[in-house]
C-alpha positions in Angstrom: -3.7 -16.5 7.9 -1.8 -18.3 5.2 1.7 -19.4 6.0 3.3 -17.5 3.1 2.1 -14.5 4.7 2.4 -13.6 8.0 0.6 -11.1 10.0 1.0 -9.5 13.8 0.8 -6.5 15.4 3.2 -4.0 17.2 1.2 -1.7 19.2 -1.2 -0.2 17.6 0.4 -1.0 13.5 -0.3 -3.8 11.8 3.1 -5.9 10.5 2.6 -7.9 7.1 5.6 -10.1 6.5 5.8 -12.0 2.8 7.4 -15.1 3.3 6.9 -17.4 0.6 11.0 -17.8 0.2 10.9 -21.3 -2.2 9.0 -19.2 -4.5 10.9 -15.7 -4.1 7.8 -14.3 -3.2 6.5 -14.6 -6.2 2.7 -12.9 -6.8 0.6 -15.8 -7.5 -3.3 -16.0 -6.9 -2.8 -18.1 -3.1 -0.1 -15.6 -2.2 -2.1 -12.4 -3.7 -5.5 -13.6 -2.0 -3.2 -14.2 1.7 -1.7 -10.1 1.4 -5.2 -9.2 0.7 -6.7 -11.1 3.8 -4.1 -9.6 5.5 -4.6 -6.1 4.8 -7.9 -6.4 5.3 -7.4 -7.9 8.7 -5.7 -4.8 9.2 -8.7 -2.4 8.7 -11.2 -4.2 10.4 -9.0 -4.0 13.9 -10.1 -0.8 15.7 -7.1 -1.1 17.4 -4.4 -0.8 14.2 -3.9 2.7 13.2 -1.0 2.7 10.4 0.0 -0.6 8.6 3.6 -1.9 7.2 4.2 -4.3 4.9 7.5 -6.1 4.7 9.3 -9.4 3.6 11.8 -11.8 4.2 14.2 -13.3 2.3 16.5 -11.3 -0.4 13.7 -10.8 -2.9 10.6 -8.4 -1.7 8.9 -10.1 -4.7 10.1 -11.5 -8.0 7.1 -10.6 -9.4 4.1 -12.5 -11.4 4.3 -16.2 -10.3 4.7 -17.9 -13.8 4.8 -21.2 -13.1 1.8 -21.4 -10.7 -0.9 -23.8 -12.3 -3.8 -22.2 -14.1 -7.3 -22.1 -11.7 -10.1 -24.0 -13.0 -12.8 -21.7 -14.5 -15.4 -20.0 -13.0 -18.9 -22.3 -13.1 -20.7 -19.1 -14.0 -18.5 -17.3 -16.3 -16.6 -19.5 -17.4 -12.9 -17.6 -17.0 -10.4 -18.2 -14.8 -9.1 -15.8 -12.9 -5.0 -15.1 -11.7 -3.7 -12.9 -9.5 -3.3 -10.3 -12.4 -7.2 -10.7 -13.0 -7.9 -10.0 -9.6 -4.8 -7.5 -8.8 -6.5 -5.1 -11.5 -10.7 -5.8 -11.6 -12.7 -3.0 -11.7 -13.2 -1.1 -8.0 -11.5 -4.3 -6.0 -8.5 -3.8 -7.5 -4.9 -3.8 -5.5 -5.3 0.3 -6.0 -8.2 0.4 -4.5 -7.2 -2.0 -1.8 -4.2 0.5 -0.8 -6.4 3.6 -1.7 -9.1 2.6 1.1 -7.0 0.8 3.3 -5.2 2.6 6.8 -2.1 4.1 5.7 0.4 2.0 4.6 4.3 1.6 4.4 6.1 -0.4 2.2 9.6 -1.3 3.3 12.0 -2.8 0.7 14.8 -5.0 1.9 15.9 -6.9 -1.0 14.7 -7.1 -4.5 11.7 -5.9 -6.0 11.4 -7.1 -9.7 8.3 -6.6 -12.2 5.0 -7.0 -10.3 7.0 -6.9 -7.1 8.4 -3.0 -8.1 4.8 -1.9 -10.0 2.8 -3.3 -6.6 4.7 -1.0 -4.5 3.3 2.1 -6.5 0.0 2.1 -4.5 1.2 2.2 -1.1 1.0 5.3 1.1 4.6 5.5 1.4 7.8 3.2 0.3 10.9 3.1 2.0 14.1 1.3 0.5 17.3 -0.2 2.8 20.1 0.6 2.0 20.9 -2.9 -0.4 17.3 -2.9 -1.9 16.8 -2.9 -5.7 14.1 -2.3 -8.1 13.7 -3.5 -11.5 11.2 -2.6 -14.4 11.8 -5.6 -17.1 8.8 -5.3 -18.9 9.6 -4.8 -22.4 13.0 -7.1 -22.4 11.3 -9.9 -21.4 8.2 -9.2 -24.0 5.7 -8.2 -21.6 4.5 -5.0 -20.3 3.8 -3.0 -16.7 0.8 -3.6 -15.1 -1.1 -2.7 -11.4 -1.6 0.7 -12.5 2.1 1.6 -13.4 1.3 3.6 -16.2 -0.1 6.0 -14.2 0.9 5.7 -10.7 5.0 5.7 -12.0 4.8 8.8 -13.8 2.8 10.6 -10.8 5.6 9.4 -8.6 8.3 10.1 -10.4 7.6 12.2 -13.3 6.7 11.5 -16.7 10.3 11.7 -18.4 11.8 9.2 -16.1 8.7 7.0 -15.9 9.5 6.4 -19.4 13.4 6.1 -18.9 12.6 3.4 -16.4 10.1 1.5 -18.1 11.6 2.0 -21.6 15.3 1.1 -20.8 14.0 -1.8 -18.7 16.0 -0.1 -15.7 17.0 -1.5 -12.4 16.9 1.0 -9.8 19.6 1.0 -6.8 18.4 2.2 -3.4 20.0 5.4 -3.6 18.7 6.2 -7.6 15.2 5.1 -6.4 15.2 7.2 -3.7 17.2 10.0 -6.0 14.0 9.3 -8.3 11.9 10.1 -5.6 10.7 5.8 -5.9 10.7 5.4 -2.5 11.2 8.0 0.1 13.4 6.8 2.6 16.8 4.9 2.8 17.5 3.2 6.3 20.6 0.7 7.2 19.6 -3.2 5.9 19.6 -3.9 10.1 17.3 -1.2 10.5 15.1 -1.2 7.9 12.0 -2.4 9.8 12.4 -0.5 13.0 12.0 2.6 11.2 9.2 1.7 9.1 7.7 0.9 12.4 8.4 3.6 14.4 7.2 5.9 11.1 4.2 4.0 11.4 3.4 4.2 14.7 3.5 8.4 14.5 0.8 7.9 12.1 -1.2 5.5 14.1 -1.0 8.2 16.7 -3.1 10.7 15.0 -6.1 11.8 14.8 -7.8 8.5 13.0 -10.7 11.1 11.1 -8.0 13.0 10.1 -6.0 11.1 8.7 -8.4 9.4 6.9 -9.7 12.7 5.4 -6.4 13.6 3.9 -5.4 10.8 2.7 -8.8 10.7 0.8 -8.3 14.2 -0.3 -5.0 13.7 -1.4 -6.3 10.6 -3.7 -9.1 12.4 -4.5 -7.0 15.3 -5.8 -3.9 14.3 -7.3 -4.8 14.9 -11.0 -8.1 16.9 -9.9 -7.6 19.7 -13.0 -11.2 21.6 -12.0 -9.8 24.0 -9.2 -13.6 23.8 -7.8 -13.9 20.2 -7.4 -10.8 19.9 -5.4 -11.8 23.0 -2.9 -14.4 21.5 -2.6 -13.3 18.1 -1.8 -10.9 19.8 0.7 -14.5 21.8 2.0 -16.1 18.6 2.8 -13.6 17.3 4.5 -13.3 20.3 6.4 -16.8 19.9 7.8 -16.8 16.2 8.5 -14.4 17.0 10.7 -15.9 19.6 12.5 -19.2 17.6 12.5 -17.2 14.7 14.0 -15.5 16.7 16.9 -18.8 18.5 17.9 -20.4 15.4 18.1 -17.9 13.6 20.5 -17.8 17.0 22.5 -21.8 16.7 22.6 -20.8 12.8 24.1 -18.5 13.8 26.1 -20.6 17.0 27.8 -23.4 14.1 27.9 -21.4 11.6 30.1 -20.4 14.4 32.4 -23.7 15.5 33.1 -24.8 11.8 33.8 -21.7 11.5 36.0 -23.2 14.7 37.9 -26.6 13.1 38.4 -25.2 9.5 40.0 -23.1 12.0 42.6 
């Protein structure tokens, strides 16, 4: 795993630590591609239930990297791609990363400006310490919000403040964010990570079907307007989880009856 990102476990949850400090953790392509080996490091462990992602440093991410050098073009295409190319392609995008992924915490030390406030919109859940801050400059700096924002913000917080954010070019305090309902949780500076961890951990505990099932149907439903579709949707889910704890009581009743036999 890149340098600027570290990754380790605690338990049974997956700890992703930004730490690319010269930079202020700035989102460029190396840095963007090293979170998204890490996540996916993440899912493919059997043995990581929940996931929490976290930084050091004073900045959770100053957003896009500017000043990173552009990438030579693609031999086929001819394009070159950035981390915003890749951030927001069509079904590999960071949403559907998050969307897919185990569930996720976000946990906000320090600052999180531009892409660094829009990126934590996809995540599971977001908790703030007490000193974090989180700033929507878009439009004062000529430029506009990206990674989903203009949908994901106004689903989180409503629509009238989603546009009071991004509008005013607003910087959040922990305590307005969370007031916003931004992030969800406020924790001590010292404590911050603990409690993401020990939130996580909860999670990692539960049934792993289950918790993949609602999170799905949660996603799936969220702006579902055909009342049907999303009974449905919960339906199936039902059943998938029936069909999944007959069979393991069918493997279970199995292995007992072999134990039997060898006695």
């Amino acid at each position: 795993m890149s340098e600027i990102v570290r990754y380790e476990t605690r338990g049974d949850v997956a700890l992703i630590t930004y730490d690319n400090q010269p930079k202020r953790n700035a989102l460029g392509l190396a840095m963007y591609r090293a979170i998204v080996a890490a996540v996916e490091r993440a899912n493919s462990d059997d043995a990581v239930g929940a996931i929490v992602v976290t930084h050091d440093g004073p900045v959770f991410c100053s957003g896009a990297d500017l000043r990173e050098p552009p990438q030579p073009p693609d031999p086929v295409t001819g394009k070159r791609t950035s981390a915003a190319m890749e951030s927001m392609a069509d079904d590999t995008s960071w949403l559907h990363l998050l969307a897919r992924s185990k569930p996720n915490i976000v946990a906000v030390r320090g600052k999180a400006i531009g892409m660094g406030a829009t990126q934590l919109l996809a995540f599971d859940l977001r908790v703030g310490a007490e000193g974090s801050s989180y700033s929507f400059p878009f439009l004062s700096l000529g430029t506009m919000p990206e990674l989903g924002a203009s949908a994901l913000l106004p689903r989180i917080v409503g629509f009238g403040r989603a546009m009071d954010i991004c509008m005013n070019a607003r910087t959040l305090s922990a305590a307005e964010a969370l007031n916003a309902g931004l992030i969800t949780s406020v924790f001590p500076d010292d404590a911050l990570v603990d409690e993401a961890l020990k939130m996580a951990a909860r999670m990692a505990q539960y049934d792993r079907l289950g918790v993949s099932l609602t999170k799905n149907m949660f996603y799936g439903n969220a702006d579902e307007a055909d009342t049907n579709a999303l009974l449905k949707r919960e339906r199936d889910a039902f059943v998938t989880m029936a069909r999944a704890r007959r069979a393991a009581n069918q493997k279970i009743g199995l292995a007992h009856q072999q134990e039997q036999q060898q006695q």
